[in-house]
C-alpha positions in Angstrom: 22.9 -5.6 45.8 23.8 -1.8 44.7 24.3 -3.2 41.0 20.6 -4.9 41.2 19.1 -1.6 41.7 21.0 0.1 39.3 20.1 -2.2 36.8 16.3 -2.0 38.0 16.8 1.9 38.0 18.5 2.2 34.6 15.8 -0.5 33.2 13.3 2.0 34.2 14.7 4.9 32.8 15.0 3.2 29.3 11.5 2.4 29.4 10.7 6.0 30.2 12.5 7.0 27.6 11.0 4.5 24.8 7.8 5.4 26.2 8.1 9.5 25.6 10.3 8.7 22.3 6.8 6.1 20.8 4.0 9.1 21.7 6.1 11.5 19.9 6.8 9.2 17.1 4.4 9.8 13.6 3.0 6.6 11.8 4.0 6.6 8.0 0.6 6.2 6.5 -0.4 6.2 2.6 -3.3 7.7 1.1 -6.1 6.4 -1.3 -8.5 8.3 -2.3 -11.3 9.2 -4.7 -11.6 13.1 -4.0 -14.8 15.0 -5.8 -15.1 17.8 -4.0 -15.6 20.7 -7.3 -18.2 21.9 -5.9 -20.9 20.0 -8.1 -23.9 19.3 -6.7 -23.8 15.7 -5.3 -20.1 15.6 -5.0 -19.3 15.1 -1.8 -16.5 17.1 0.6 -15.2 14.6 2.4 -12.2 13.2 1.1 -10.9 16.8 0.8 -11.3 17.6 4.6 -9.7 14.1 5.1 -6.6 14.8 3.3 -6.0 18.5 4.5 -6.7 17.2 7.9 -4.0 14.1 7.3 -1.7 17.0 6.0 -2.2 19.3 9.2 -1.8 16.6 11.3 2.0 16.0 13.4 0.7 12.5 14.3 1.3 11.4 10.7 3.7 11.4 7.8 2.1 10.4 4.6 4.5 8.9 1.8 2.0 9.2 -0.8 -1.3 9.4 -2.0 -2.8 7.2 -4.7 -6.2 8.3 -6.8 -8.9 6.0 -7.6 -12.4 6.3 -9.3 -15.1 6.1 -7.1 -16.9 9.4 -6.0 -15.9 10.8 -9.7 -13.9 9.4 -12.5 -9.8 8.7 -11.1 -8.7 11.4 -13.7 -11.2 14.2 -11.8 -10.0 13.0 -8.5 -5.7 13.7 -9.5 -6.8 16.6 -10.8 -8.4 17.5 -7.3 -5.7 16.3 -4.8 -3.0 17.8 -7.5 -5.3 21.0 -7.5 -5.5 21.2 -3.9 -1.9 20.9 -2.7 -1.2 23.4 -5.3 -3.5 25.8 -3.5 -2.8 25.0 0.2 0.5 23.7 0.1 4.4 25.5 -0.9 5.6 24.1 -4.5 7.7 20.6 -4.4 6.6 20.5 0.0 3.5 18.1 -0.4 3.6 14.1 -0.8 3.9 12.6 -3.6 0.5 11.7 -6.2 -0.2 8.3 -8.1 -2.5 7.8 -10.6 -4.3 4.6 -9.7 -7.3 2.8 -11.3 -9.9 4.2 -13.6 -12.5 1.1 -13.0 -12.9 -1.5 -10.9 -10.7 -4.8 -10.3 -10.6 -7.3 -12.9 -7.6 -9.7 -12.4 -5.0 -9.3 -14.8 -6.4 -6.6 -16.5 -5.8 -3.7 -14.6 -2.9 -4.3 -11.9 -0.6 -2.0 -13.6 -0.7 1.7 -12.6 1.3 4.4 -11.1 -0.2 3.8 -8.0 0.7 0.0 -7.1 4.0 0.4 -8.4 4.5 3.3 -6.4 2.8 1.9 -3.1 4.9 -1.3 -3.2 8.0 0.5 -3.6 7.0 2.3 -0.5 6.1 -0.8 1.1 9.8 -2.1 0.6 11.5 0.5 2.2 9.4 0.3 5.4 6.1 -0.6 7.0 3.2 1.3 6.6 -0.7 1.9 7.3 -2.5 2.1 4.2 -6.0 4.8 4.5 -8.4 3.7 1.5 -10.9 6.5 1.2 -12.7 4.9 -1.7 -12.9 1.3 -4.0 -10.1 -1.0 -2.8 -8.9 -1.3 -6.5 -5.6 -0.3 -5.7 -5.4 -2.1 -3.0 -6.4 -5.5 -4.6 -4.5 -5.0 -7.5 -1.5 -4.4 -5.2 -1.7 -8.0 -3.0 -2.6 -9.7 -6.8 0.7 -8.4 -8.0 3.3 -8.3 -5.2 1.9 -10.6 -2.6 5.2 -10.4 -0.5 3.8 -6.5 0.2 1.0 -8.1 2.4 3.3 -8.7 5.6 4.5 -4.9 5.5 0.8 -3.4 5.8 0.7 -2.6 9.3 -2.7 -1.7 9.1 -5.6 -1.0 6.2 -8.3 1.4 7.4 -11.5 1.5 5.8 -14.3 3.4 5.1 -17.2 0.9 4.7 -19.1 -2.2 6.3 -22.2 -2.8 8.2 -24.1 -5.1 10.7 -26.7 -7.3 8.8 -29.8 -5.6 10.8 -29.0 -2.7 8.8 -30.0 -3.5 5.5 -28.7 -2.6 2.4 -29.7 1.0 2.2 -29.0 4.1 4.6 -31.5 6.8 5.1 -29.6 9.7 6.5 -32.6 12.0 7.2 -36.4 11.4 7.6 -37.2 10.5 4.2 -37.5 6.7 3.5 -37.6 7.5 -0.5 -33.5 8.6 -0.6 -31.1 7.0 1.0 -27.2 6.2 0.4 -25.8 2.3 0.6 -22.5 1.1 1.3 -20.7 3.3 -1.5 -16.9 2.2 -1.4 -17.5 -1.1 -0.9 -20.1 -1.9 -3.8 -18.0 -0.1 -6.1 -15.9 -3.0 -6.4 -16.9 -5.8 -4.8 -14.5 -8.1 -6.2 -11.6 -5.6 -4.8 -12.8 -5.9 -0.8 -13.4 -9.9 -1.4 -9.6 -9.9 -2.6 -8.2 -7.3 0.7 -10.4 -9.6 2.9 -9.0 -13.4 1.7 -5.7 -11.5 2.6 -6.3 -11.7 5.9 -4.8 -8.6 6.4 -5.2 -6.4 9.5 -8.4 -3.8 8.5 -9.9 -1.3 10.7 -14.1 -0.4 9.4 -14.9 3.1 9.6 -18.8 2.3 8.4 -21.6 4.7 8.1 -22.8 3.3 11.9 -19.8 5.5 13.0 -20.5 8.3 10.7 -23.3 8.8 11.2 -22.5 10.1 15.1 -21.0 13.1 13.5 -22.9 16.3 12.1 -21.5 19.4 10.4 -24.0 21.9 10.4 -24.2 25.6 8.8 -23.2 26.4 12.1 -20.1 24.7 11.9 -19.3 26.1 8.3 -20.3 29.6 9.6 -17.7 29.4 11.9 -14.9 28.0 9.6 -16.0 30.8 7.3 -15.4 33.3 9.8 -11.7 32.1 10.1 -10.9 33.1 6.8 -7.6 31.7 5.1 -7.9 27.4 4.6 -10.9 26.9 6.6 -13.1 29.1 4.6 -11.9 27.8 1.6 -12.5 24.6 2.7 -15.9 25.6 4.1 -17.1 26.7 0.9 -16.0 23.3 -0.8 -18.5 21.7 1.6 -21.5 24.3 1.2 -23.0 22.7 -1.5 -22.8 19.3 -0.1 -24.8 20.6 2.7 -27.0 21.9 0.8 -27.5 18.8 -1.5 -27.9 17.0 2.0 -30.8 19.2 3.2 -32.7 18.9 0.0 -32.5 15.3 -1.3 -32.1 13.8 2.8 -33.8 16.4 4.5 -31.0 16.4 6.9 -29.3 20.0 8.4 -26.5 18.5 8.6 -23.8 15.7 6.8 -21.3 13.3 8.1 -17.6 13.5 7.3 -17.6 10.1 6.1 -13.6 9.7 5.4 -12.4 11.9 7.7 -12.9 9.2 10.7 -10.2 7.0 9.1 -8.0 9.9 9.5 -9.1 11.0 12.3 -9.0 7.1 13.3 -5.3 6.7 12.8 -4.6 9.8 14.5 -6.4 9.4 18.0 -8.1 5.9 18.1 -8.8 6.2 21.9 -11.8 8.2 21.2 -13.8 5.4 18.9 -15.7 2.5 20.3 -14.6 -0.6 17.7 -14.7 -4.5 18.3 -13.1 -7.9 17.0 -15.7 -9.1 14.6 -15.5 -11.6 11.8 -16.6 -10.2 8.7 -17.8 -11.7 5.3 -18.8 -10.4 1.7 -23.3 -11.6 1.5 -23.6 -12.3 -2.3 -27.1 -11.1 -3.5 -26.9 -10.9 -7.2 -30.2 -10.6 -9.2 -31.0 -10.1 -12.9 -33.3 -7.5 -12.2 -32.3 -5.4 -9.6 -28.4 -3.8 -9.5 -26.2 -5.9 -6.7 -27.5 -5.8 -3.5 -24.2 -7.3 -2.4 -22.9 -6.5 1.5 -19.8 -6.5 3.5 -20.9 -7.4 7.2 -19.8 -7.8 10.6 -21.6 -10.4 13.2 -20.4 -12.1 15.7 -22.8 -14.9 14.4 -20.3 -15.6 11.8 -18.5 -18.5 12.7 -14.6 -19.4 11.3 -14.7 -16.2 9.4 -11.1 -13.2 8.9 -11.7 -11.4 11.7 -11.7 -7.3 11.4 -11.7 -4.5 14.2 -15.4 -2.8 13.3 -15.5 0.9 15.1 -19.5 2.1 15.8 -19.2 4.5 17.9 -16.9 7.8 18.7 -16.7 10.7 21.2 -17.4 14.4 20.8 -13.3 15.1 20.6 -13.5 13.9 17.0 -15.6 16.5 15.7 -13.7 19.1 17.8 -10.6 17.8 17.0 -11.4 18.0 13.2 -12.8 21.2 12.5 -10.0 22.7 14.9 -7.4 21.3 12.8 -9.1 22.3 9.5 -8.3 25.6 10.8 -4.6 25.4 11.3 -2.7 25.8 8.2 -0.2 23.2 6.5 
């Protein structure tokens, strides 16, 4: 009898201690990204608040990041991620950066770059989740190449997809006459239909979520007033803001890419579902490629993905408060 409740007692202890040891454990995550945050008008910030806030964050460990065209050409984007660590980061203390692809997937012909062979090396040493900020280039071209990687993907997080009411363009402000479509994802088209036949385990960060989160001149006041990392990083975003509030008529923009990190650190705050989700072909001759990733529940028999649409105010604290800590 005494050794029953021992054994019910030391049980319990053990999975006590597994419990405290798992919420202070990190998740190994790896970064791909197509940064264009120089300042130019039109270049959007996001992908640079994303990665400092992946750096700043104790609930990751990134093993590398990989650069692919997308936002600007893939050599613009090393040079920005390269650039950046160099300013916010001690010498030979940052992650490691791949050079990845310079245009979209075409099978056979570009599967060789820095960044697969890097990224499957990682992938043999241990599992990890894979954040892909822009195309899926990389991504595809690993899985076409080393197909035994697929297994060790815990998880693929994504910034793109959309419900089929949508439509195919996005009007972030008032105006009807500019909008913004699903950028990452028609890119390369023939990169997400690859990731998808996988069957792999993706999370959708779309613009439906995005769009719940505003950064206003308020916000980048207040950053500015910080001084150090976040008003460096506030100024990066100043003329995005201000490219937003002429050409959308918006005061504010969305932080597109820094849900998926925000996504892997704290996913209890984001409202996502099981949905199957398919790649809507709509070629013309005419008109450039209307084609859409989408999510229904209408689609029968189809890989199923975990679609987020909605998040809580935390996010947006959470974010700019750890822009503000530096790495």
């Amino acid at each position: 009898m005494h050794r029953k409740i021992f054994s019910a007692t030391a049980y319990s202890l053990l999975c006590l201690l597994l419990i405290a040891v798992d919420a202070n454990a990190t998740t190994a995550v790896w970064i791909d990204s197509d940064p264009a945050c120089d300042k130019q008008r039109g270049h959007d910030v996001d992908d640079c608040w994303a990665l400092v806030r992946a750096l700043q964050a104790d609930e990751i460990s990134i093993r590398g990041i990989s650069t692919v065209f997308g936002n600007s050409s893939e050599n613009n984007s090393y040079h920005i991620v390269t650039g950046l660590l160099a300013q916010l980061m001690e010498e030979d203390v940052g992650p490691p950066v791949y050079r990845g692809a310079s245009q979209a997937y075409i099978a056979g012909a570009n599967t060789d770059n820095n960044s697969v062979e890097a990224l499957a090396a990682a992938l043999e040493k241990e599992s990890l989740t894979i954040i892909a900020l822009g195309p899926l280039t990389n991504i595809a071209a690993l899985i076409s190449k080393y197909p035994e990687t697929i297994d060790k993907i815990k998880r693929l997080v994504v910034v793109a997809g959309q419900r089929p009411e949508q439509g195919a363009r996005f009007h972030p402000g008032p105006s009807q006459l500019f909008h913004v479509h699903d950028f990452n994802f028609r890119k390369d088209v023939a990169a997400f239909q690859i990731v998808l036949d996988a069957a792999l385990p993706i999370t959708l960060l779309p613009y439906e979520v995005a769009s719940k989160v505003q950064i206003s001149e308020q916000d980048l006041l207040a950053m500015r007033s910080k001084g150090g990392q976040s008003s460096l990083l506030a100024g990066l975003a100043e003329p995005w803001l201000k490219y937003w509030q002429a050409t959308f008529g918006n005061d504010s923009f969305y932080p597109f890419d820094s849900l998926a990190v925000g996504y892997v650190i704290d996913a209890t705050g984001f409202t996502c579902e099981r949905l199957p989700a398919r790649i809507e072909y709509k070629s013309s001759l005419f008109l450039r490629s209307r084609d859409r990733l989408l999510v229904s529940g209408d689609f029968p028999e189809e890989a199923q993905v975990s679609y987020c649409s909605d998040v809580d105010s935390r996010f947006k604290r959470s974010l700019l408060s750890g822009l503000q800590n530096r790495l």
